[in-house]
C-alpha positions as CSV (number, residue, x, y, z in Angstrom):
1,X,58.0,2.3,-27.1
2,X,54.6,3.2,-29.1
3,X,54.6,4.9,-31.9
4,X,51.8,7.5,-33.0
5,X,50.9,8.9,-36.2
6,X,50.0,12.5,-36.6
7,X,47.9,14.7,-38.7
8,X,48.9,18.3,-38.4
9,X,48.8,21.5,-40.0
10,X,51.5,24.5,-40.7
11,X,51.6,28.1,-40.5
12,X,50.5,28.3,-43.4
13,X,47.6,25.8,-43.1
14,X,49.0,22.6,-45.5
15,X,48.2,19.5,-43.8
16,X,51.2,17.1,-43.1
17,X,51.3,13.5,-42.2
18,X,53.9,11.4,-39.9
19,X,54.8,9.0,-36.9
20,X,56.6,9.8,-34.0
21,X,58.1,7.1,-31.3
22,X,57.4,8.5,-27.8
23,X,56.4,7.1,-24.3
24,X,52.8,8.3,-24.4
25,X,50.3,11.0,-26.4
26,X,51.6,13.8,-24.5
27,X,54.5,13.6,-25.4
28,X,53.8,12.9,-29.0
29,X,51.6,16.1,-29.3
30,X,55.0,18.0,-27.6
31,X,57.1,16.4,-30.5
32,X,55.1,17.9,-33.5
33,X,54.6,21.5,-31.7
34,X,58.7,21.5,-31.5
35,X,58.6,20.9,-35.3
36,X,56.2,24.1,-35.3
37,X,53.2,22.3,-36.3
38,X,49.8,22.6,-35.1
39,X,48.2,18.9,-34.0
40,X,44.8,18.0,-35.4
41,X,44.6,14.3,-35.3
42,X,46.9,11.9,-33.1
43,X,46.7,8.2,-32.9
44,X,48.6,5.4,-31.7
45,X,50.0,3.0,-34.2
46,X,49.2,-0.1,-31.8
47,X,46.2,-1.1,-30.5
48,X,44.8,0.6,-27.5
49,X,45.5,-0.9,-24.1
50,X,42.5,-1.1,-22.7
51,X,38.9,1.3,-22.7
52,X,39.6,3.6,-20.1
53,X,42.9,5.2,-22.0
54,X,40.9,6.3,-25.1
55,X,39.2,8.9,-23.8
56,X,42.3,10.5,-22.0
57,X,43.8,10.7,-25.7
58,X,41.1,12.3,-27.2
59,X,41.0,14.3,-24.8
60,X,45.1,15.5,-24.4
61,X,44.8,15.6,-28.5
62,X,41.5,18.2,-28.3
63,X,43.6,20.2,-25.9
64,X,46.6,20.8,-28.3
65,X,44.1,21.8,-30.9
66,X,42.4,24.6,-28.3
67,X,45.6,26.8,-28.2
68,X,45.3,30.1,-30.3
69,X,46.0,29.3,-34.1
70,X,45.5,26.2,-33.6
71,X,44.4,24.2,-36.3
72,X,41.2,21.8,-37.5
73,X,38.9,20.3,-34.7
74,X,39.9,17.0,-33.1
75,X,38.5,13.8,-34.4
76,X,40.1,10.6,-32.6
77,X,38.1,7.5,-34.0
78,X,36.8,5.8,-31.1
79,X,33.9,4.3,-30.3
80,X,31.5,6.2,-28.0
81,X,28.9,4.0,-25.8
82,X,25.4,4.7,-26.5
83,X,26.0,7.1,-29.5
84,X,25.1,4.9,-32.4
85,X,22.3,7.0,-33.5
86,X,22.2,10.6,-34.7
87,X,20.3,14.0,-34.4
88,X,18.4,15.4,-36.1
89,X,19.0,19.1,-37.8
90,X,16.4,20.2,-36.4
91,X,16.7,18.7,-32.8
92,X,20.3,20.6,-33.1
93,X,19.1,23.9,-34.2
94,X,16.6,24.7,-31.1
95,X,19.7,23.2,-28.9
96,X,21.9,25.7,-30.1
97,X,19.3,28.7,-30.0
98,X,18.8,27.4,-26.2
99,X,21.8,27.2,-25.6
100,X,22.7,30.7,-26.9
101,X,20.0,32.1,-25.5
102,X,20.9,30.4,-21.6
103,X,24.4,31.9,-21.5
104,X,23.5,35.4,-23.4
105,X,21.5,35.7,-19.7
106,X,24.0,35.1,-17.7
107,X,23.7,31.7,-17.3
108,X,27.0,29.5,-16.9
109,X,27.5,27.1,-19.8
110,X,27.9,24.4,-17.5
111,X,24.4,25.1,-15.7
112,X,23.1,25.5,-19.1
113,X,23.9,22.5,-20.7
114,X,22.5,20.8,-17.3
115,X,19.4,22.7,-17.4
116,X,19.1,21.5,-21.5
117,X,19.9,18.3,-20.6
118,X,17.0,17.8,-18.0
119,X,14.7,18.8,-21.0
120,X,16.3,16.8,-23.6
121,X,14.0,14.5,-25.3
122,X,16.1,13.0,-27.6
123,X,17.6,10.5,-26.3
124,X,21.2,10.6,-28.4
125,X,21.2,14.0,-27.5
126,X,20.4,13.8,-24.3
127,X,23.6,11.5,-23.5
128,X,25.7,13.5,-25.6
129,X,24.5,16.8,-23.7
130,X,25.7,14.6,-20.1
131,X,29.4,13.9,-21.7
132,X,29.7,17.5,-22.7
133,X,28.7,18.7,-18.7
134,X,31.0,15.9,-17.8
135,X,34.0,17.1,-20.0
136,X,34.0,20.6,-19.0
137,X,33.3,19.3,-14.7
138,X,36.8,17.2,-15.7
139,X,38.6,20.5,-17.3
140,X,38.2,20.5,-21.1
141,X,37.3,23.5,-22.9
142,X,33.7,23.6,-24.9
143,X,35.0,23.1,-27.9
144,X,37.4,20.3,-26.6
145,X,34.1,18.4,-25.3
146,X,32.2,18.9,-28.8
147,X,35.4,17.5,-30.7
148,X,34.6,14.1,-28.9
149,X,31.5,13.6,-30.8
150,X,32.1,14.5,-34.5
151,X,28.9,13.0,-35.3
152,X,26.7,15.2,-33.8
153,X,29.1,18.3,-33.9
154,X,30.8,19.4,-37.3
155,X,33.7,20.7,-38.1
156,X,31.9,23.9,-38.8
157,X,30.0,23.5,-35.1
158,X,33.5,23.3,-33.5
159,X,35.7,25.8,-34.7
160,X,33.0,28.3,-34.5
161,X,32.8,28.0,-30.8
162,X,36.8,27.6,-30.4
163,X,36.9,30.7,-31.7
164,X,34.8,32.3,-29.5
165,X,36.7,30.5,-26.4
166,X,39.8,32.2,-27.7
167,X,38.4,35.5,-28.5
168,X,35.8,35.7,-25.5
169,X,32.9,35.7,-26.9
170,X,30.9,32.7,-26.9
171,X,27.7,34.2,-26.3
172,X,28.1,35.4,-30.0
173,X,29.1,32.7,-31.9
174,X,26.3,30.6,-30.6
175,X,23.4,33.0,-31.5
176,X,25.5,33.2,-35.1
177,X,25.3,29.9,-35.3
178,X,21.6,29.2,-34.0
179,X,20.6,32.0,-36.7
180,X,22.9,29.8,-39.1
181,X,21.5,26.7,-38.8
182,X,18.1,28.6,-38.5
183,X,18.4,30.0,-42.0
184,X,19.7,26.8,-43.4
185,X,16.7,24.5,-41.8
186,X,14.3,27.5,-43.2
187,X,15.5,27.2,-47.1
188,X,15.9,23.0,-46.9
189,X,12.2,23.1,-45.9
190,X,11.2,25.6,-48.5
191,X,12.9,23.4,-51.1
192,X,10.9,20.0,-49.8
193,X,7.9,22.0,-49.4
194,X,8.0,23.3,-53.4
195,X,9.1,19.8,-54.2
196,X,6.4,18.4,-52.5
197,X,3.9,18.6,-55.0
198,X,5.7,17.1,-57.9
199,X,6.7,14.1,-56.4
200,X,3.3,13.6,-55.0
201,X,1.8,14.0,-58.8
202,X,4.4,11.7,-59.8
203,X,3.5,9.0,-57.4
204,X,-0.4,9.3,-58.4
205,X,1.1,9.5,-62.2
206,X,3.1,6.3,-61.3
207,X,0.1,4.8,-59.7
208,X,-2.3,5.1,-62.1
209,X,-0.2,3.8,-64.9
210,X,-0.2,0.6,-62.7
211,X,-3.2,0.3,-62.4
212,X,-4.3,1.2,-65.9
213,X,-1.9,-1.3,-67.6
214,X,-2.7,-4.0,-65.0
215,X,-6.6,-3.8,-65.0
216,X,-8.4,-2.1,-67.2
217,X,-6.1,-2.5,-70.6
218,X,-6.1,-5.9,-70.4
219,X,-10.2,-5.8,-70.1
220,X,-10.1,-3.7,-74.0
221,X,-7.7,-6.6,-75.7
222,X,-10.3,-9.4,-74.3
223,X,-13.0,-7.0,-76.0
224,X,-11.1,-6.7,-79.3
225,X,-9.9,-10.2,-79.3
226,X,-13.6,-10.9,-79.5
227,X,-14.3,-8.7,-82.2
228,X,-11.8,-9.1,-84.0
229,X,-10.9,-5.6,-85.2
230,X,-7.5,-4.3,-86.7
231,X,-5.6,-2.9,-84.0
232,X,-3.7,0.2,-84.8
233,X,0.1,0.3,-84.0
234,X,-0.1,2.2,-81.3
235,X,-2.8,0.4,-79.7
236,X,-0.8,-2.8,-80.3
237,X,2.1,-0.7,-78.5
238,X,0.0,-0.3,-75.7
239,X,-1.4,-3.6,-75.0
240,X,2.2,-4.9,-75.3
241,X,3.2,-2.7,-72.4
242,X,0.6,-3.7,-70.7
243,X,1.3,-7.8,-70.7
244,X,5.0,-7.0,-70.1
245,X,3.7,-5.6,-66.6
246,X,0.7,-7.7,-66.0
247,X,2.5,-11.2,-66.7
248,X,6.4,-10.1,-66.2
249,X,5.5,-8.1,-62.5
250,X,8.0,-9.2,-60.6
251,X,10.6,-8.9,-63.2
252,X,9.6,-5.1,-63.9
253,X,9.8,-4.3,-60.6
254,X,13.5,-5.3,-60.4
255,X,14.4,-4.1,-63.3
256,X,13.6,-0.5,-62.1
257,X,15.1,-1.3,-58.5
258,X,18.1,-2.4,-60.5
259,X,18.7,1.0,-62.2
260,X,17.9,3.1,-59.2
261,X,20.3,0.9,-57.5
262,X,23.2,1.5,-60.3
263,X,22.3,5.3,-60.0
264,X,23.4,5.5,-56.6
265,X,26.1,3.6,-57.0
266,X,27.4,5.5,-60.0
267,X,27.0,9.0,-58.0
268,X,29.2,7.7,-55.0
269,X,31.8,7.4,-57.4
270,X,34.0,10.1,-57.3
271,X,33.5,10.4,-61.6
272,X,29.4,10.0,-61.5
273,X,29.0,12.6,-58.0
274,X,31.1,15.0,-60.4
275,X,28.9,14.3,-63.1
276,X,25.5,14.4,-61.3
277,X,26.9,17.7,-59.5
278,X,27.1,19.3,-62.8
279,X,24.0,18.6,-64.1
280,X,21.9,19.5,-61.3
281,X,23.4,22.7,-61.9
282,X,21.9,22.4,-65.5
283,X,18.4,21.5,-64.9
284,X,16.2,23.5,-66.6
285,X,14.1,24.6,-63.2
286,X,15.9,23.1,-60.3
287,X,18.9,24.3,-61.5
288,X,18.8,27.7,-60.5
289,X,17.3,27.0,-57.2
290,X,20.1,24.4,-56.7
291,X,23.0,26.9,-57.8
292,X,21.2,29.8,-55.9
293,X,21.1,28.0,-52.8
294,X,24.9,26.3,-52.8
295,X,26.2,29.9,-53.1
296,X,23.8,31.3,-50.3
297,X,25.8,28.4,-48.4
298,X,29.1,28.8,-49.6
299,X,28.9,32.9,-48.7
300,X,27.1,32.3,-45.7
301,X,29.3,29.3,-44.1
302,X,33.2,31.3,-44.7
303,X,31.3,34.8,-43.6
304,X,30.1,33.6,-40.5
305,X,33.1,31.5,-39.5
306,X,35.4,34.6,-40.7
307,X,33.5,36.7,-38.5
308,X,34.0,34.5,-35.4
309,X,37.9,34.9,-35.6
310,X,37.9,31.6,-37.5
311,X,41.7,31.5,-39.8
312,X,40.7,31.7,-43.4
313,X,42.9,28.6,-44.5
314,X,41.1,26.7,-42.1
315,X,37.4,28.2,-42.9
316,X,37.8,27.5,-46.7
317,X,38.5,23.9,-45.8
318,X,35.5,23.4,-43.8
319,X,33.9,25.6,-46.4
320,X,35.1,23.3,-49.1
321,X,34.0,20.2,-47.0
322,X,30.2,21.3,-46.4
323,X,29.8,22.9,-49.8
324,X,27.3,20.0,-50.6
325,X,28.3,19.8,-54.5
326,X,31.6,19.1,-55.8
327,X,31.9,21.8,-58.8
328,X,31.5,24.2,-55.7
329,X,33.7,22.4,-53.4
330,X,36.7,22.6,-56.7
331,X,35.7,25.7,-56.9
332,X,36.5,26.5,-52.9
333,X,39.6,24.2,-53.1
334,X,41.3,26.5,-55.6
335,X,40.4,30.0,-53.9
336,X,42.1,28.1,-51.0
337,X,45.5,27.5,-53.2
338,X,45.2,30.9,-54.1
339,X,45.0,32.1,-50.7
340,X,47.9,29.7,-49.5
341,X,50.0,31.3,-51.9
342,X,49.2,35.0,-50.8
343,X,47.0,35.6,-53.6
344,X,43.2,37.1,-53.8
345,X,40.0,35.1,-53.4
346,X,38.6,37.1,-56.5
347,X,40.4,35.3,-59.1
348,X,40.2,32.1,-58.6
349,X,36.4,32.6,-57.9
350,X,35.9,34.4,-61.2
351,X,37.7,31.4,-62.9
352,X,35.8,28.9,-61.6
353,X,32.9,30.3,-64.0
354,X,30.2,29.1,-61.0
355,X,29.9,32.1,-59.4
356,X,27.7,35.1,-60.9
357,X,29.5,38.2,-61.7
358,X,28.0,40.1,-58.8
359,X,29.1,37.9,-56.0
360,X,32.7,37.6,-57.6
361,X,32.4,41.8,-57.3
362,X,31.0,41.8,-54.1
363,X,33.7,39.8,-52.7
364,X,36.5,42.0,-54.6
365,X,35.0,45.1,-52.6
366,X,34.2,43.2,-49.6
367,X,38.4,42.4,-49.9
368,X,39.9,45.7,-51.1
369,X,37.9,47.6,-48.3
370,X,38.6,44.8,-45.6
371,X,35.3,43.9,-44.6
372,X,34.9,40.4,-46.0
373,X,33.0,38.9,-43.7
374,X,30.0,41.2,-43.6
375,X,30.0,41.3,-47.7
376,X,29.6,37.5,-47.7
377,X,26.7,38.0,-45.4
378,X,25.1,40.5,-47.4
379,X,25.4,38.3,-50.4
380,X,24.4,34.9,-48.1
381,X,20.9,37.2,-47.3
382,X,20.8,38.5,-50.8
383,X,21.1,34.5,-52.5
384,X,18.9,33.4,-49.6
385,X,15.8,35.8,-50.9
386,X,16.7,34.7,-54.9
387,X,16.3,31.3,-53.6
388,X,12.6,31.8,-52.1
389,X,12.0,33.7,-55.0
390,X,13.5,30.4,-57.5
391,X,11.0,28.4,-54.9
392,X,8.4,30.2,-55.8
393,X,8.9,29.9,-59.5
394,X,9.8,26.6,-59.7
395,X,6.3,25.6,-57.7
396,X,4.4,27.9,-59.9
397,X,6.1,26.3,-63.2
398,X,6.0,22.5,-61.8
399,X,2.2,22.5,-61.0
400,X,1.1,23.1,-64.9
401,X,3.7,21.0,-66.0
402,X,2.6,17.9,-63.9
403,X,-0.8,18.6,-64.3
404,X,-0.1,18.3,-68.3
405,X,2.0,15.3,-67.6
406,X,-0.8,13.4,-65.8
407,X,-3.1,14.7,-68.4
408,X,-0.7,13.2,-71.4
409,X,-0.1,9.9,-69.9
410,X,-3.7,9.0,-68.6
411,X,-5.0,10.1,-72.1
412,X,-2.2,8.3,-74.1
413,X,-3.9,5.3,-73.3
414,X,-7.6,6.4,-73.5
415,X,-7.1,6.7,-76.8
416,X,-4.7,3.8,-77.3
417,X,-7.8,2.0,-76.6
418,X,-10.8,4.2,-77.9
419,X,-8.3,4.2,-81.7
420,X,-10.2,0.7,-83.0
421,X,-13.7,1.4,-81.8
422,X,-13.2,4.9,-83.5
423,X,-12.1,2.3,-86.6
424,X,-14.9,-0.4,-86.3
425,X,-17.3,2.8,-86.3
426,X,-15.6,4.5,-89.0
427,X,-16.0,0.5,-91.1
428,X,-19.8,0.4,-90.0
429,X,-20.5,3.7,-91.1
430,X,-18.7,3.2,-94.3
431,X,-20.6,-0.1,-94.8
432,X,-24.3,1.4,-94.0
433,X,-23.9,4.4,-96.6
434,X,-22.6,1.7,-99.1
435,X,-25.7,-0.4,-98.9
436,X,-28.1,2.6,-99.3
């Protein structure tokens, strides 16, 4: 007889693992609900007997997740034909405004996501659009079909709309989360737009460095070599740069590919993402833009999945699992212990010491007067104009400061190399008044 390990949460949301020896996956998902769990994850143990059967578990398993209170979205690991790529943000975004705006009219989802997938010119989506028609023509729910592509459609993405299977409206949830994902693609392109223009100076800084030390340094030290003039020290300090480039290339090239290689590594650690977290919350000017725009998510994530009937357990773990920085994620993962434990979300915000004193007080009123979810929209819209406003600063600061930088590090070395012609002039002046 197989046996099947499960993932499942309580009543309470806290997540419990085991393994249960029935005859098949229906039967497994029936043993944990007698325990009173809720199913999120079940997978047999040995390996699967042949292609054909691993859809039909993903598919039983997505169902015992679609009952009301159900818990987290579905996410059996197998390996979906013709899926190897992904989609982009913003391919997703005008799919779910379509979408949203198809059934709002009448349309049935079914039709719709037909109609979409005639138009489709991605081609991933395209073939994921085709499963989804053909998981709802075979009698999943929406949300069941979207749990079968967890690449494409996050957590957020699918308890969203099994909430608004279960309370009826659908139409809703998907124009709250096109205008979601609207807002979110609207701040991450202000934020490469205003950082746009310092990484281009940079490059330009970078590449006429390159090209300073490589060619035109090296012509000065063949001119002073010839003239033999004193070299100041930081002349010499220049010109010793410059051959370390010039004749050691290769090796200055991987040198710098070798440190941007360790940085990455060191911030997938769990210690060094921790540490990089913090201080890009620190930076002097993206800093604020940074902190600005991870509560603006935070706030606008839990109110909108609140809003849609989603548990709050369950919405401060995805909340916690999209946060995008872990000091903000810790943050999230002890407002969920205090929840679990019947306590306020206030407290354990306001202990955290990452969130301002206004939305900690926003969030205390928003919970003593029981509208929660529309006070962490008002503060999502709120952060979300501090955040254009941060833009703007930052690009208004950053220009000036690049400019200077270019300015400093070009003119560093003009006068690196104009120091012993300013001495050999100084000497032949020197000279000429003492023969007079």
């Amino acid at each position: 007889m197989p046996k099947y390990d499960y993932v499942a949460l309580d009543n309470r949301g806290k997540e419990t693992k085991g393994t249960v020896e029935v005859a098949s996956q229906n039967e497994a998902i029936g043993r944990v609900k007698e325990m009173g769990l809720f199913p999120t994850k079940i997978v047999e143990t040995e390996k699967s007997q042949g292609k054909k059967s691993a859809p039909k578990k993903t598919q039983s398993a997505a169902k015992a997740g679609g009952k009301k209170g159900g818990a987290l979205n579905i996410n059996i690991n197998i390996q979906i034909p013709g899926l190897g790529g992904k989609v982009k943000p913003k391919v997703l975004t005008a799919f779910t405004r379509q979408l949203a705006t198809l059934v709002d009219a009448g349309l049935p989802l079914l039709r719709g996501l037909r109609v979409l997938e005639k138009q489709e010119r991605s081609g991933v989506l395209k073939k994921v659009l085709g499963d989804l028609a053909l998981s709802i023509e075979g009698g999943s729910t929406f949300s069941e079909a979207l749990a079968q592509h967890p690449k494409i459609f996050n957590r957020l993405f699918v308890n969203m709309i099994k909430a608004g299977e279960l309370g009826g409206v659908l139409e809703v949830v998907l124009k709250r989360l096109a205008e979601f994902s609207e807002k979110a693609q609207k701040i991450k392109g202000k934020i490469k737009a205003a950082l746009f223009y310092p990484v281009a100076v940079l490059i330009v800084a970078v590449g006429i460095l390159t090209l300073l030390m490589v060619m035109v340094v090296p012509k000065f030290k063949e001119v002073f070599a010839g003239m033999g003039v004193k070299m100041p020290g930081f002349t010499l300090f220049v010109l010793a740069v410059s051959d370390a480039i010039r004749l050691h290339f290769v090796q200055t090239i991987g040198a710098v590919a070798v440190v941007v290689v360790l940085f990455l590594l060191a911030i997938k650690t769990k210690i060094g993402r921790y540490v990089w977290d913090k201080v890009k919350l620190k930076m002097p000017v993206l800093g604020p833009v940074i902190s600005r725009n991870a509560i603006a998510r935070f706030t606008r994530t839990l109110g909108t999945l609140v809003s849609s009937g989603v548990p709050i357990l369950q919405a401060l773990t995805i909340v916690k699992e999209t946060a995008g920085n872990v000091i903000i994620s810790n943050a999230i993962a002890g407002v969920h212990e205090s929840v679990k434990e019947g306590e306020t979300i206030t407290a354990p915000l306001e202990a955290s010491g990452v969130f301002p004193p206004m939305v900690v007080s926003m969030v205390d009123v928003g919970e003593q007067t029981g509208a929660l979810p529309e006070m962490l929209l008002k503060i999502s819209d709120n952060y979300d104009e501090e955040v254009d406003n941060a833009v703007a600063s930052m690009t208004s600061l950053l220009e000036p400061i690049m400019i200077v930088f270019l300015a400093v590090v070009v003119g560093s070395i003009v006068i690196a190399m104009f120091l012993p012609l300013i001495a050999m002039i100084t000497n032949l002046s020197g000279e000429g008044g003492g023969g007079d």
